[in-house]
C-alpha positions, 0 to 999 in steps of 0.5 A: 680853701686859701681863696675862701679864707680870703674873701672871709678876710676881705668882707670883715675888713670891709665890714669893720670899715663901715663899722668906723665910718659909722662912728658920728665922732672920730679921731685919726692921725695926719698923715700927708700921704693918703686921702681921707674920704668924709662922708657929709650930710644935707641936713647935718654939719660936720666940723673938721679940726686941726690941732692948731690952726690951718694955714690954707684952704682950696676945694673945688665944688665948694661956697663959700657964701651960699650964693655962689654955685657949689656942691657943698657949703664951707664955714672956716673963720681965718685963724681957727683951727677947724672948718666946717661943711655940709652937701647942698645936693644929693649924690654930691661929692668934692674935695678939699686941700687943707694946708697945715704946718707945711704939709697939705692934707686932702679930704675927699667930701661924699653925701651920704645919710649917715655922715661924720659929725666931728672928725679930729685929726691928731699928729702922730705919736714920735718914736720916743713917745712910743717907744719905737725909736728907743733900744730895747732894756737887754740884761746882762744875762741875754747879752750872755746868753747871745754871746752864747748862742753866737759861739755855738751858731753852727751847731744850733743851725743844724741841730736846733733851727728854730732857735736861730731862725731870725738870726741874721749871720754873715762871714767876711771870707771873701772880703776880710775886714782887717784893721791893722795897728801896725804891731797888731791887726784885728780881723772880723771873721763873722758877725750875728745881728740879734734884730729883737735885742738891736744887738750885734756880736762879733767874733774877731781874730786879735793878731799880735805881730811883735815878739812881746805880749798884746794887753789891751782893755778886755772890756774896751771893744768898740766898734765904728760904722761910717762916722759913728763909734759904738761902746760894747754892751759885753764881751769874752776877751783874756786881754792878752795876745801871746807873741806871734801869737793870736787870740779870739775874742767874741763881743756885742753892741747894743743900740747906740749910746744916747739910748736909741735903735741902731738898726745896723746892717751887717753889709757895713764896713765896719772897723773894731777898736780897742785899748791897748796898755801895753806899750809899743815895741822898742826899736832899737837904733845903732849909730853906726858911722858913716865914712862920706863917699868923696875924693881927696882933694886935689884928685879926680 
């Protein structure tokens, strides 16, 4: 049966592209990459436009003129922006290396009795126009509800699966990401990427080394990757670490700050930051005096 399916997928691919290469007009995207076959006619002219105008042409099999020999009969005036051909034999085919805006494009020429009359090429679309490049709008309520999820992954992996199917987790068991500040550290102990919402949690360990209390920002967690620092989107933190003490705290990153996609991967070693307002412990100093070590005088 899946061989069936298929052959059935297969022939409608191939009839929906007959379908498009009967379109007399049509408009596809540059692309650099791939060859476009354009099937061309004896008795009918097909133009080939460019969006501005075309640096270069070779072809092989191809006049110019009409005098000398070739298999099809190209018209392009320097400057312009679009060519145009036709077959002078039946069964003839050949191909063009058209050069445009530092890219070379290769157009695959067959006779055929049902040709393209005109085929427009487009630049592709940019990720801001498309929007693919940008981070997706997450409200303050689906950040809370990750931060949620994140907290009770276990237990949904277990009981519920599909809800965290395509959530990407790891641990850092066997290699800690620690950042030590001297008077505290802050630890990674797991991490969750959200791929739909390009958001990262992380759960981290706060450790206060000193014998007074840890205030920091509870709303300042960023978090660096190579050489790029990313604010938080949210996060559950008290803003207090006890002396001695320890305290976990969950927190997320959303896309980047100019408004893009920040795709990070878990495997990266990341480093997290934050605030701290209260002040560094005080060492405190005693002068102590201190006899020199040396012999009267007068004496070995």
């Amino acid at each position: 049966m899946k061989s069936i399916a298929k052959i059935v997928t297969f022939t409608a691919t191939l009839l929906a592209a007959a379908v498009a290469l009967a379109q007399p007009i049509q408009q596809i995207w540059l692309d650099d990459q791939v060859a476009v076959s354009v099937p061309v006619a004896i008795n009918r002219v097909t133009t080939i436009s460019f969006p501005s105008p075309i640096d270069a042409i070779d072809g092989a099999g191809v006049t110019v003129d009409g005098k000398t020999p070739g298999l099809f009969q190209l018209a392009h005036t320097p400057g312009s922006a679009f060519l145009s051909v036709r077959a002078l034999f039946p069964n003839a085919c050949a191909n063009l290396n058209i050069r445009w805006n530092d890219h070379t494009y290769v157009f695959e020429l067959i006779e055929t009795n049902a040709p393209i009359l005109s085929l427009n090429l487009t630049t592709p679309p940019t990720p801001e126009e498309t929007g693919a490049g940008r981070a997706p709008a997450v409200s303050p309520l689906q950040l809370l509800s990750l931060l949620d999820k994140a907290k009770a992954f276990p237990l949904l992996k277990e009981q519920q699966p599909e809800c965290v199917a395509d959530v990407g987790f790891t641990t850092y068991d066997g290699q800690p990401l620690v950042s030590d500040f001297n008077y505290y550290k802050i630890q990674i102990e797991s991490a969750f990427r959200f791929n739909t919402e390009d958001t990262l949690v992380f759960r981290v360990a706060i450790t206060n080394e000193t014998d007074s209390p840890l205030i920091y920002q509870p709303d300042s967690f960023s978090l660096r990757a190579g050489n790029r620092l990313y604010p938080q989107s949210i996060s559950d933190a008290s803003g207090t670490v006890p002396p001695k003490g320890q305290s976990i705290v969950y927190f997320a990153v959303t896309g980047t700050p100019d408004g893009g996609r920040n795709d990070l991967s878990l495997k990266n070693n990341f480093t997290v930051l934050v605030n701290r307002l209260s002040p560094p412990p005080v060492v405190t100093v005693t002068n102590v005096l201190v006899h020199p070590n040396h012999s009267p005088r007068n004496q070995p």
